[in-house]
VOGU-3710 file (C-alpha; in Angstrom, 3 decimals, decimal comma):
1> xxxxxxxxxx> 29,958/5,790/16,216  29,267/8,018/18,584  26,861/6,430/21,060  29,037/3,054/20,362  25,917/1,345/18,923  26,883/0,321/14,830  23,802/-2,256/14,890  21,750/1,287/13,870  23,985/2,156/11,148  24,186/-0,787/9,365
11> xxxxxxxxxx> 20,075/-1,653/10,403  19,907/1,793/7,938  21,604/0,153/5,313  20,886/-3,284/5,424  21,308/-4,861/1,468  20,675/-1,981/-0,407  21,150/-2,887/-3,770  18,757/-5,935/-2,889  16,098/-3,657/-1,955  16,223/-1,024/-4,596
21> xxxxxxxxxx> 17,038/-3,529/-7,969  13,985/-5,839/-6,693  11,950/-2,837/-6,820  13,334/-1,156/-9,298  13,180/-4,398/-11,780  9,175/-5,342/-10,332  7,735/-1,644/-10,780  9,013/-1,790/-14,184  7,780/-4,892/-14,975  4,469/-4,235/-13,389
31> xxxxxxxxxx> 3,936/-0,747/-15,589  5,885/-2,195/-18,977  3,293/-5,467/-18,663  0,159/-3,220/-17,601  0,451/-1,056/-20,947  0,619/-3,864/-22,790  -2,176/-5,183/-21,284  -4,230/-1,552/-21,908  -2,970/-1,269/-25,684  -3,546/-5,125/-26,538
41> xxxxxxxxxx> -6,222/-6,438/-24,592  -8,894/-4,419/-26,126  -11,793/-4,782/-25,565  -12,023/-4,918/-22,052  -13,151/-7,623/-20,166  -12,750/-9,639/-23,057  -10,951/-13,406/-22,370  -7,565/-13,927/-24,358  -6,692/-17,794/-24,160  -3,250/-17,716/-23,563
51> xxxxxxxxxx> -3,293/-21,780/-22,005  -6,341/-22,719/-23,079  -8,895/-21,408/-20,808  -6,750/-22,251/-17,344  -4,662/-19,085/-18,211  -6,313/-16,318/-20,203  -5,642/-12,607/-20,158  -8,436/-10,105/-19,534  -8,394/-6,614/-19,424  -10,245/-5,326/-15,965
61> xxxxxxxxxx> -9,998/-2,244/-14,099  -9,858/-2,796/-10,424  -11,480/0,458/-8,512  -10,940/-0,511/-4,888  -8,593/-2,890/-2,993  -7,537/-6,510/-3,547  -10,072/-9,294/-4,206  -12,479/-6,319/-5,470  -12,803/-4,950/-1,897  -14,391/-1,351/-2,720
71> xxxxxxxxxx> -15,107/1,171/-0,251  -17,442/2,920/-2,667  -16,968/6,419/-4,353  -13,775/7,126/-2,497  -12,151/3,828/-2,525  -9,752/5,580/-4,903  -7,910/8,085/-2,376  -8,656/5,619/0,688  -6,767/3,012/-0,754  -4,487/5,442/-1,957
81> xxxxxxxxxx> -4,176/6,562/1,422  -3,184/3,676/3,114  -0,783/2,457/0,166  1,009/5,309/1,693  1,027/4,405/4,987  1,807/0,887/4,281  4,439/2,022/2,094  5,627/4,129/5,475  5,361/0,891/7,426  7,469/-1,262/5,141
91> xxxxxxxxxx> 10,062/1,764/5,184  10,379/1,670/8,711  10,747/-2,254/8,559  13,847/-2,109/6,323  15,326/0,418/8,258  15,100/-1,780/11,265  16,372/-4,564/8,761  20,201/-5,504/9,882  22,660/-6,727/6,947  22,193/-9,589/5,911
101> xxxxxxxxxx> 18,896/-10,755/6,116  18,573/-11,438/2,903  14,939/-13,031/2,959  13,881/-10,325/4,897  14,632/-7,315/2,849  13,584/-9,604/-0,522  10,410/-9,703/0,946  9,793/-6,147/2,318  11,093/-5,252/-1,181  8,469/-7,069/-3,064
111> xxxxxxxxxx> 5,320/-6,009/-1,220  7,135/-2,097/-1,636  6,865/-2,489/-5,289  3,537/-3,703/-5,439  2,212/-1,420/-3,621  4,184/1,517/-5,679  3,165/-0,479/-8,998  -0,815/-0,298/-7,871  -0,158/3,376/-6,402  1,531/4,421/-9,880
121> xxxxxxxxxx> -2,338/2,908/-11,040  -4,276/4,620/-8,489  -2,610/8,017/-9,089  -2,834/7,603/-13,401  -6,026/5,792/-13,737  -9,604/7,130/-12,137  -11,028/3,446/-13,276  -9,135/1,736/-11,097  -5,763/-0,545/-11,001  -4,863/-2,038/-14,237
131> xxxxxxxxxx> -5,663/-6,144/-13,829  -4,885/-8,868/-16,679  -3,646/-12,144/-15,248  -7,082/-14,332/-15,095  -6,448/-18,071/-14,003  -8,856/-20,839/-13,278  -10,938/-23,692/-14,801  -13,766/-22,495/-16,654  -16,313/-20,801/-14,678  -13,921/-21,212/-11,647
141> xxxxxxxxxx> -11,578/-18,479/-12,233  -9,321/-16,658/-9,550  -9,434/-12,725/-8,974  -7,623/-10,909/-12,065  -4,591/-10,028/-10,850  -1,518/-8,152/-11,858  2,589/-8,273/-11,363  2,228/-6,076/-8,584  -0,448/-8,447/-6,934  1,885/-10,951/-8,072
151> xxxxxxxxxx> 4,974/-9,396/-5,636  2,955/-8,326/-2,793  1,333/-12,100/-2,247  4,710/-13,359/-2,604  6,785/-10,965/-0,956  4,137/-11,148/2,126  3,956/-14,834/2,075  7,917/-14,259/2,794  7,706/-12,176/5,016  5,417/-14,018/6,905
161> xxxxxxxxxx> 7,930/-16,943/7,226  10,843/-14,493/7,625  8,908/-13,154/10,957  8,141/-16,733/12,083  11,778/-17,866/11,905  12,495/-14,219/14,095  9,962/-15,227/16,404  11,622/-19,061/16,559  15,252/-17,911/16,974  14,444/-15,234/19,936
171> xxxxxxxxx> 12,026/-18,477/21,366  15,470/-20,569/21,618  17,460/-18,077/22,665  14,970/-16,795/25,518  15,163/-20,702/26,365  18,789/-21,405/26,125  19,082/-18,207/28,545  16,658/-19,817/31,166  19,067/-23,034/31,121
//
């Protein structure tokens, strides 16, 4: 190495075949499981009881952000925007990802192919991001959702823990260095 410092090398290629397969096997999932849902779930907006009515699938186009957040006319390149940047962001987290953290590149991972499964939606659809996963109890139902949704939740819920357990370990070692 020339400057002496390998922590940089390998922070380039931490768990590569982690990162890529997880997104690799999720974006497919997410687009094989979204034409489905466009081909079979017709009409739209139209309940399919799948577990009675706790679990039904349902056909919805989803023109702005999660939870139905819309921005208006333009949510569509906004959102499209920031996927973007986000997806910039999380690429610039698993570079600075050293080998081995396993959890950590899982999760980065995850939210990266959810957020390339609802930009491949974005980009193909001008109605919106393809939803079909519709949970609750009968008039109490959850946002329709998608795989994508699915990975990005999980994968940030994840990361989330993998940062607090960073945060914990550099805690107790800033204390065990005051001792």
């Amino acid at each position: 190495m020339p400057n002496g410092n390998t922590e940089t090398v390998q922070a380039a290629n931490a768990n590569p075949w982690i990162f890529w397969c997880v997104i690799i096997v999720v974006v497919a999932l997410d687009v094989i499981t979204k034409a489905a849902a466009v081909s079979g779930l017709v009409p739209a907006y139209t309940p399919h009881e799948i577990v009675g009515n706790t679990v039904r699938f349902t056909l919805a186009y989803n023109p702005g952000a999660a939870f139905g957040f819309n921005v208006g006319p333009a949510s569509r390149w906004i959102f499209t925007a920031l996927t973007v940047v986000a997806l910039g962001v999380l690429g610039s987290l698993y570079r600075a990802t050293r080998e081995g953290h396993y959890a950590r590149v899982l999760a980065l991972a995850l939210v990266s192919a959810g957020a390339i499964g609802n930009l491949i939606d974005r980009i193909r659809w001008s109605t919106g991001v393809v939803d079909f996963i519709d949970v609750g109890i009968g008039n109490h139902r959850f946002w329709t959702f998608n795989v994508a949704d699915s990975a990005v939740t999980v994968g940030a819920i994840l990361l989330g823990w993998v940062f607090l357990q960073q945060d914990r370990e550099a805690a107790r070692i800033a204390a065990d260095n005051n001792v």
